[in-house]
C-alpha positions as CSV (number, residue, x, y, z in Angstrom):
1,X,70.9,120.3,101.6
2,X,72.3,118.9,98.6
3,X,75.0,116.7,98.0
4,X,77.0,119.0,96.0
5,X,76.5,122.0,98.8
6,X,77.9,119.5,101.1
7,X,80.7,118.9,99.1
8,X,81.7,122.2,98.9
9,X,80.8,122.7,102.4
10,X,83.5,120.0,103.7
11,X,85.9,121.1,100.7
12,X,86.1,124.9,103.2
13,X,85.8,123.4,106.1
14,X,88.6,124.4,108.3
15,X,88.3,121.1,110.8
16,X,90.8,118.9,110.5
17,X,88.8,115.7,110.5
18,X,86.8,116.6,107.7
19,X,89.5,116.4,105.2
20,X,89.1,112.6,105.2
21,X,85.2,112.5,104.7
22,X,86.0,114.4,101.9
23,X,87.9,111.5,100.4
24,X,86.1,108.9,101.3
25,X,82.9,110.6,100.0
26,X,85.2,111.3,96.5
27,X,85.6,107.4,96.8
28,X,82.3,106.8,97.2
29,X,81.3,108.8,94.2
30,X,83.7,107.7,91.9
31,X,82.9,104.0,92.9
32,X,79.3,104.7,92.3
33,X,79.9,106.4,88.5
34,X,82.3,103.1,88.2
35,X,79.3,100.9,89.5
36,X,76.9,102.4,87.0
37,X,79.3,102.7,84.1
38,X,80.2,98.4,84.6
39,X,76.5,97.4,85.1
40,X,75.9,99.1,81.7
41,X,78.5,97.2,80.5
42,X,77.5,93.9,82.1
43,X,73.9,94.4,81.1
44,X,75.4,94.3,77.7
45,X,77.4,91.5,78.4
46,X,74.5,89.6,79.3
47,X,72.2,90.7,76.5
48,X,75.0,89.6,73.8
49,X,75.4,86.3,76.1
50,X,71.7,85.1,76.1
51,X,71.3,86.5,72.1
52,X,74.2,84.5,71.2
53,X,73.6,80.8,72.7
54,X,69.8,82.1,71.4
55,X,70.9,82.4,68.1
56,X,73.2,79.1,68.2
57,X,70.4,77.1,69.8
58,X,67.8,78.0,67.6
59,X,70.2,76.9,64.6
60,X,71.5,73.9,66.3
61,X,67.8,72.4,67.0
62,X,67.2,71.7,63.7
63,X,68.7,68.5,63.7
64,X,69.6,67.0,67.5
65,X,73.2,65.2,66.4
66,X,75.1,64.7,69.3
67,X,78.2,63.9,66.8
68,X,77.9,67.5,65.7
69,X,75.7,69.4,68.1
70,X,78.7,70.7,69.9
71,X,80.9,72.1,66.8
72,X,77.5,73.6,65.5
73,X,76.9,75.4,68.5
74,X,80.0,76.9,69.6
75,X,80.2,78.2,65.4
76,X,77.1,79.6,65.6
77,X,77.2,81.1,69.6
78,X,80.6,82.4,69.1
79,X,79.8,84.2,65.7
80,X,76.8,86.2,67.1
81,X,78.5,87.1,70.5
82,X,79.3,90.6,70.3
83,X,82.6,90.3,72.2
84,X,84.5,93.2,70.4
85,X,82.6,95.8,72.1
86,X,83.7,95.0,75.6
87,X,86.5,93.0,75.0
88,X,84.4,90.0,76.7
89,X,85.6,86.7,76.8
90,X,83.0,83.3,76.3
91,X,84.5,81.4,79.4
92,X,81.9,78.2,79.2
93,X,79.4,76.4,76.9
94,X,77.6,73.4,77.6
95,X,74.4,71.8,76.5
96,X,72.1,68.5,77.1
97,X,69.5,67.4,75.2
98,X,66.2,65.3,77.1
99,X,65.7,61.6,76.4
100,X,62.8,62.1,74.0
101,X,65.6,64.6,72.0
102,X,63.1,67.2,71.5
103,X,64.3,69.8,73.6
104,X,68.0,71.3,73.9
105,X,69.5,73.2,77.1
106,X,72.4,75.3,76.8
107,X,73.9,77.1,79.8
108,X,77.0,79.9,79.3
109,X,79.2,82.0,81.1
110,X,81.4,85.2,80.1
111,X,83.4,87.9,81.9
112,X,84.8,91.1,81.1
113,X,87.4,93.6,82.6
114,X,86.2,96.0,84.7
115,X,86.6,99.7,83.9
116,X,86.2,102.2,87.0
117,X,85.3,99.4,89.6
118,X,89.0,98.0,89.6
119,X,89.7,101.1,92.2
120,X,87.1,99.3,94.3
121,X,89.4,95.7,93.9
122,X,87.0,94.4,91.5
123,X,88.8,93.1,88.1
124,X,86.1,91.9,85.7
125,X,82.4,91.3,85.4
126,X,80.8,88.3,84.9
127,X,77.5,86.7,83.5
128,X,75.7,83.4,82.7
129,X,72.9,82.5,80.7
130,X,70.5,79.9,80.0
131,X,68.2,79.5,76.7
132,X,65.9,75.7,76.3
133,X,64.9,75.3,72.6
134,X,62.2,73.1,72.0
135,X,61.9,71.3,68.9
136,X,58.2,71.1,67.7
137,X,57.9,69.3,64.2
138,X,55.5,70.6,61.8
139,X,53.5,67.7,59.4
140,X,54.9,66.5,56.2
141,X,53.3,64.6,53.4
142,X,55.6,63.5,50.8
143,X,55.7,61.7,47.4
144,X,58.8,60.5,46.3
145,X,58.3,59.9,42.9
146,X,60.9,58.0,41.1
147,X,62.2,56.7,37.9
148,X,62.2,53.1,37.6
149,X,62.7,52.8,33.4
150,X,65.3,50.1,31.5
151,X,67.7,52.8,31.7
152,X,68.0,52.8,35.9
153,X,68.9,48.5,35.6
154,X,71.6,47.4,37.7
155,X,74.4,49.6,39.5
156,X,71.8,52.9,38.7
157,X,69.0,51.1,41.0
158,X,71.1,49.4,43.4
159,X,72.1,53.5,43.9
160,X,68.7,55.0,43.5
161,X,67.4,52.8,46.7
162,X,70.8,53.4,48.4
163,X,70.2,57.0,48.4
164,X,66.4,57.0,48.6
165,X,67.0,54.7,51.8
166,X,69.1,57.5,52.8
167,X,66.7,60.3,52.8
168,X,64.1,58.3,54.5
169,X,66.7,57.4,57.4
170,X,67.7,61.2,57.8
171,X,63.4,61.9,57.9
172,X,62.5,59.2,60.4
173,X,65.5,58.7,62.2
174,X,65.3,56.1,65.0
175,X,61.3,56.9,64.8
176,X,59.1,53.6,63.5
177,X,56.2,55.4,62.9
178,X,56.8,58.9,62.2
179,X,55.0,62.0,63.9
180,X,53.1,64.3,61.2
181,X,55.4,62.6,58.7
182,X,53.8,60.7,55.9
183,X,56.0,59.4,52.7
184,X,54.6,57.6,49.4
185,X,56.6,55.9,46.5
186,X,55.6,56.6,43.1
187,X,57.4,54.4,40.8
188,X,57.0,55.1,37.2
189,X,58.1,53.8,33.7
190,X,56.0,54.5,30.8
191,X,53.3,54.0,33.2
192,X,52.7,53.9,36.8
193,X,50.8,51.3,38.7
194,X,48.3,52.7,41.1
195,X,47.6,49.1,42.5
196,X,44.8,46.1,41.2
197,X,43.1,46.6,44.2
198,X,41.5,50.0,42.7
199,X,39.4,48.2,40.3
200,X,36.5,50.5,41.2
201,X,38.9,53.6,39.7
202,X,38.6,52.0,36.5
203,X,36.1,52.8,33.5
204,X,33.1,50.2,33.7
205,X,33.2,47.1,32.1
206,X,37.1,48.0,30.8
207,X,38.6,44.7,32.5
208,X,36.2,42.1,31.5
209,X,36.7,43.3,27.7
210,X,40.4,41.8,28.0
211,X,41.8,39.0,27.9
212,X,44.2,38.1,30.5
213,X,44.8,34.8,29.7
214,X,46.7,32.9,33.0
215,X,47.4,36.4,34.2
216,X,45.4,39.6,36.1
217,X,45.7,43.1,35.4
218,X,48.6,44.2,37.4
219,X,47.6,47.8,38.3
220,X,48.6,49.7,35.3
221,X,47.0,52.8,34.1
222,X,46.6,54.7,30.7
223,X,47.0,58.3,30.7
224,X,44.0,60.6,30.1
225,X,43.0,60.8,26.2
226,X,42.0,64.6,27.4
227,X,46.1,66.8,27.2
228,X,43.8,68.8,30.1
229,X,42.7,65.9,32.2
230,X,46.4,64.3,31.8
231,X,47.9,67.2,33.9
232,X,45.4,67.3,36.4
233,X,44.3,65.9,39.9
234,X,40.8,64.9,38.4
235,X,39.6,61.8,40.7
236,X,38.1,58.7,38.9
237,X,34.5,59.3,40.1
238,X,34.9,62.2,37.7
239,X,37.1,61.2,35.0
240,X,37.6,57.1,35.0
241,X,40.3,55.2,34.0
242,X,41.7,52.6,31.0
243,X,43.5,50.0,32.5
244,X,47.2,49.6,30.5
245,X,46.8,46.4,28.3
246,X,50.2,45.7,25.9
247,X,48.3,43.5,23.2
248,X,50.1,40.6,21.8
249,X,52.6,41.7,18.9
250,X,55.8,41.3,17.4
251,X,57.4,42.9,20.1
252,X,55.9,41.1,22.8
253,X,54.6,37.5,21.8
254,X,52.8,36.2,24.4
255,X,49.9,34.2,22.6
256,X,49.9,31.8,19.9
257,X,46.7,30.8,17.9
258,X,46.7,27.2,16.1
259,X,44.5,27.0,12.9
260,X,41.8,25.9,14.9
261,X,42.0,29.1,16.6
262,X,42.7,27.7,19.9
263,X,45.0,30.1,22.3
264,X,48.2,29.1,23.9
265,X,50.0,31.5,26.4
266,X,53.4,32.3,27.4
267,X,54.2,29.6,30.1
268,X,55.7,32.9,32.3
269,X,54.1,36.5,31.6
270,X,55.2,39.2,34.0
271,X,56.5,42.5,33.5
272,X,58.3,41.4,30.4
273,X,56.2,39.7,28.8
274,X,52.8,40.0,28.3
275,X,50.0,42.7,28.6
276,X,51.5,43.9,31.7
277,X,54.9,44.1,30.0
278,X,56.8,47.3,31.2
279,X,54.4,47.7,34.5
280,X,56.8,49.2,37.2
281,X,56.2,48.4,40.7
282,X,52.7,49.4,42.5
283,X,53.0,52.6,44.3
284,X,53.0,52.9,47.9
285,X,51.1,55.0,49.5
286,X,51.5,58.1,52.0
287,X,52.5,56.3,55.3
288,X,53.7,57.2,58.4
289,X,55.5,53.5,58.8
290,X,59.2,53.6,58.4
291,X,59.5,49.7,57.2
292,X,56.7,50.3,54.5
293,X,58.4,53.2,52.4
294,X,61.8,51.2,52.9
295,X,59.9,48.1,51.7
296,X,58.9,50.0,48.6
297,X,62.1,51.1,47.8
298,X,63.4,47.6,48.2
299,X,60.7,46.1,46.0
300,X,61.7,48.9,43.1
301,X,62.3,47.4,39.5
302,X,64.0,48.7,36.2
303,X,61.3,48.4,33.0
304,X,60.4,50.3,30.0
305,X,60.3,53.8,28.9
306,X,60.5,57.0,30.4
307,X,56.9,59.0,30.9
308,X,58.4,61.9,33.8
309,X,55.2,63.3,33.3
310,X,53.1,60.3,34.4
311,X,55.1,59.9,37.4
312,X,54.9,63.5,38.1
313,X,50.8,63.7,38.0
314,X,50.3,60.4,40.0
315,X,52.6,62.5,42.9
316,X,50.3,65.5,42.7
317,X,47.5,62.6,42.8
318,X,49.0,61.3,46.0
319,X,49.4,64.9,47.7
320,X,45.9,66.4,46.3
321,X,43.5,66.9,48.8
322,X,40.8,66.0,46.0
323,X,41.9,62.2,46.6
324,X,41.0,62.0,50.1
325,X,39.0,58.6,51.1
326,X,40.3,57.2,47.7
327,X,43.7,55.6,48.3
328,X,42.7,53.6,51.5
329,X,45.4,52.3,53.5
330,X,47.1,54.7,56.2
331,X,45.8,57.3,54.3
332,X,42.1,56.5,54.9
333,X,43.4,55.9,59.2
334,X,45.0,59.4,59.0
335,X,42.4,61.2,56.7
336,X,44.9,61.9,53.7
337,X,46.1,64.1,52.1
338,X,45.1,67.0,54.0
339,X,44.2,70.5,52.5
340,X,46.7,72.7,51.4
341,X,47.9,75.2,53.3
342,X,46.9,73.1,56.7
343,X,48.4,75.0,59.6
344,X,51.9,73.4,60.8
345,X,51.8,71.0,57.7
346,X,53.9,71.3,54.1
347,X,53.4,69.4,51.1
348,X,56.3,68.0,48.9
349,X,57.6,65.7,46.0
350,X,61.1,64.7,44.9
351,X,61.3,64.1,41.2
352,X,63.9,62.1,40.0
353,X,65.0,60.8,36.5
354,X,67.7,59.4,34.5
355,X,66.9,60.6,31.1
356,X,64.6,62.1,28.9
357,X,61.0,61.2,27.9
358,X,60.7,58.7,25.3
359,X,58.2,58.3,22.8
360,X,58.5,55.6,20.6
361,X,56.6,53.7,17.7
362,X,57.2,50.4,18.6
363,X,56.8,50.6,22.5
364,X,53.0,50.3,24.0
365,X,52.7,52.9,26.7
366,X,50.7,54.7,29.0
367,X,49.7,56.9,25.7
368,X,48.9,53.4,23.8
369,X,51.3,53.1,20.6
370,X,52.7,56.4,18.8
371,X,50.5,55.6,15.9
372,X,47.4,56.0,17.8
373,X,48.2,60.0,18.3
374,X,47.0,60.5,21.9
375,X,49.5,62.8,22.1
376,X,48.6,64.8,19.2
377,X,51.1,63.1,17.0
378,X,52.2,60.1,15.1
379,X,56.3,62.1,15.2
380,X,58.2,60.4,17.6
381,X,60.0,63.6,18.6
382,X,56.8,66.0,18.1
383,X,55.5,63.3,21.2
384,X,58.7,63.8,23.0
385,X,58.2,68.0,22.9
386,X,54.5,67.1,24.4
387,X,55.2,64.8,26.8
388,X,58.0,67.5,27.8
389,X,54.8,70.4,27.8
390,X,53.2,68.1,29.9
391,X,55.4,67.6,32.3
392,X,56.1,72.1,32.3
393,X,52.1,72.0,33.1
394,X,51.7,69.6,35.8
395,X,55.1,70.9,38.2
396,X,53.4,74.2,37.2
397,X,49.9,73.1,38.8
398,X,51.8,71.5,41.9
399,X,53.9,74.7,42.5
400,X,51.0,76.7,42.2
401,X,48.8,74.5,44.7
402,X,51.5,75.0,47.1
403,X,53.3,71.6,46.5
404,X,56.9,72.0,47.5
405,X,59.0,69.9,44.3
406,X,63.1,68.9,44.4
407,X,63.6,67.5,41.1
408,X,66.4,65.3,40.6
409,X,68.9,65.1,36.9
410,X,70.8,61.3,37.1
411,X,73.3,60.2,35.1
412,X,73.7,63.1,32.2
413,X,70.1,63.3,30.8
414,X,70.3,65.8,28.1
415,X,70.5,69.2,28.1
416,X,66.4,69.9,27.4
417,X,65.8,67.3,30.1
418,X,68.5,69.0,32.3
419,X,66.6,72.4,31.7
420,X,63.0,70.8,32.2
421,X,63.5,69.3,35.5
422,X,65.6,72.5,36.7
423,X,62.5,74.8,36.0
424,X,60.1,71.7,37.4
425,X,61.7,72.4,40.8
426,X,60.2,75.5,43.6
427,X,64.1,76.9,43.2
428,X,67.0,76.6,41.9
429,X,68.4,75.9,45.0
430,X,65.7,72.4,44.8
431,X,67.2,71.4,41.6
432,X,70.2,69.0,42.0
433,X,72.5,67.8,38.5
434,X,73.5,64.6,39.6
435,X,76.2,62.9,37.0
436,X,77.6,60.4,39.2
437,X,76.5,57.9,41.7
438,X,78.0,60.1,44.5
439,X,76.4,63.0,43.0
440,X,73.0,61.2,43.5
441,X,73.7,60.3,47.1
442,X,74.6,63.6,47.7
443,X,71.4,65.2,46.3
444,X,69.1,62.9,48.2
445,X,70.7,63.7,52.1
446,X,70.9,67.3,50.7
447,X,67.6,67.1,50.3
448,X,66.5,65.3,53.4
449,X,68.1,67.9,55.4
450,X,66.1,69.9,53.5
451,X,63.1,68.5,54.2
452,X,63.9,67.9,58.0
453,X,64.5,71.7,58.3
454,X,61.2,72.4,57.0
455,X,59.7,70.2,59.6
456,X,60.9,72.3,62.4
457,X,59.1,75.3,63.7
458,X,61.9,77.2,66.1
């Protein structure tokens, strides 16, 4: 017999004592439609509970503040849970995050009012949920490759290292030596310094051909004489290199010859004086060591022209796979760089600048002197277009090797400059105008959150 036959069995039934069956079988019904219309409903209260502390978890683990964790959270839970459709109410959100601040726990409530159940005394449904987010960093390699020219002296370096210190900070955070995280400093000028200890990088013979007088080579490079081989990651083994010599001149007197042709030197040659004039500080390379990159940046120094391009090749130099076993160091420990593409690892440089690239006649430089024509020209601003080209080619060959690039604008270069490190950068979004020493601060933790959100695999 069938439930409905019984029904309508008891609904004829003549008995007296049936008549309440009949109602409490009515009751029974209508509180079992209720009970399966509000467990729809709380299984969608659930569902919309666990998707939205989901949701805000997963964009909360990014970065493990506990000054902002909880504001982050509760923007990002409340805007994905789907309260309209039930009229359901978030009645709790908490969170903890484990010692080692890799993982994050958040637990949740929510209720509802009932629909058909509140005949049966029951007023509202209710819920929890629980979601733990791990946070699992993925490698990064790094070049931060930065402009230490004449122009950056004083309050424009002191706020360079401010703000470089910054990013570093917000990439390490309490963390001495990183995890997967590797960061070098390319300083450049008109030249970069690659470091005297890579003698062996150098063409044979070039060193003892100069004279040095009281001083040593201090780790300066000439570009490539090949345009081709100046925008590329060719190593030394295969293309050797000049080492940057600033002969003695009217510009830079630093030996005097008596009519006896005996040599006397400048009591003091240095970076200013001398055939190292203009060298910027040696780079440093990838390291995993928090106090070594801040180091660097500490030890940063304003000299000479502006080569972007130089700076820009040695970062791709640093990052390329090609110079694996070459730079020594905490590279050669960690077996750096990797290859590209790597699984769970990203490549990156931050180019920064405060002007444009200067070419000019009486100014030794990575290209020699103007007159010379290395780059094609003896034109001061036919140079300037090249070295520009130059720079277009290498950020091209990065991009293309899967280097991720921010490029940096300081202090109003011009508008060519402005346009050439805009299209250096991956996106537009990785291109940051910086006018002002605020500006600058602001592009480098912009960045480093950047960067720290690329580390994270959620």
């Amino acid at each position: 017999m069938t439930l409905r036959s019984m029904i309508a069995r008891f609904a004829h039934d003549r008995d007296g004592a049936v008549l309440p069956l009949v109602g409490i079988v009515s009751l029974a019904l209508v509180g079992a439609t209720g009970f399966g219309i509000d467990a729809a409903r709380l299984m969608l209260l659930h569902s919309s509970l666990q998707r939205a502390i989901d949701a805000g978890a997963l964009s909360t683990v990014a970065r493990l503040d506990e000054a902002t964790i909880d504001a982050q959270l509760r923007k990002f839970t409340v805007a994905n849970f789907a309260d309209g459709q039930i009229g359901a109410t978030l009645d709790s959100l908490t969170w903890s995050i484990s010692g080692d601040k890799k993982t994050l726990t958040v637990d949740a409530t929510a209720s509802a009012p009932a629909t058909l159940m509140t005949i049966l005394g029951i007023k509202t449904i209710n819920t929890s949920a629980h979601s733990v987010i791990e946070r699992s960093t993925s490698g990064l390699e790094l070049a931060l490759v930065l402009d230490n020219t004449g122009s950056m002296a004083g309050s424009n370096l002191t706020s360079l290292k401010t703000a470089s210190n910054t990013l570093v900070n917000t990439l390490f955070g309490d963390k001495s030596v990183a995890e997967n995280l590797y960061v070098g400093i390319v300083p450049f000028s008109q030249a970069v310094n690659i470091g005297k200890a890579n003698t062996g990088w150098l063409k044979s013979g070039s060193l003892d051909a100069l004279d040095w007088g009281p001083t040593t080579w201090a780790g300066c490079v000439e570009a490539h004489n090949s345009s081709a081989d100046d925008v590329s990651d060719a190593v030394p083994s295969d293309k050797p290199l000049t080492p940057y010599y600033w002969e003695d001149s009217s510009g830079n007197d630093w030996v005097t010859v008596n009519n006896k042709g005996k040599k006397t030197y400048d009591s003091t040659l240095n970076e200013s004086n001398g055939p190292n004039k203009n060298c910027p500080a040696e780079v440093t390379r990838l390291t995993p060591a928090k106090s070594k990159v801040l180091s660097a940046i500490s030890s940063m120094k304003a000299v000479g022209n502006t080569h972007i391009n130089v700076g820009a090749v040695w970062g791709w130099r640093m990052l390329s796979p090609k110079w694996r076993g070459l730079w020594g160091g905490d590279m050669a420990t960690y077996k750096l760089p990797l290859d590209y593409y790597t699984p769970q690892m990203n490549k990156a440089a931050v180019i920064m600048t405060d002007g444009e690239n200067t070419m000019s006649s009486s100014v030794y430089s990575a290209y020699g002197w103007l007159e010379d024509k290395k780059l094609g020209t003896s034109s001061s601003s036919a140079a300037v277009t090249e070295l520009n080209n130059r720079l277009s080619k290498v950020c091209t060959a990065m991009k293309n090797a899967g280097v991720i690039i921010y490029t940096i604008a300081f202090d109003n270069p011009d508008t060519a400059t402005q346009n050439l490190m805009r299209s250096c950068a991956s996106q537009n979004a990785f291109y940051f105008n910086s006018p002002t020493t605020t500006a600058l601060q602001n592009a480098f933790k912009q960045i480093g959150d950047s960067l720290s959100n690329l580390r994270v695999s959620k």
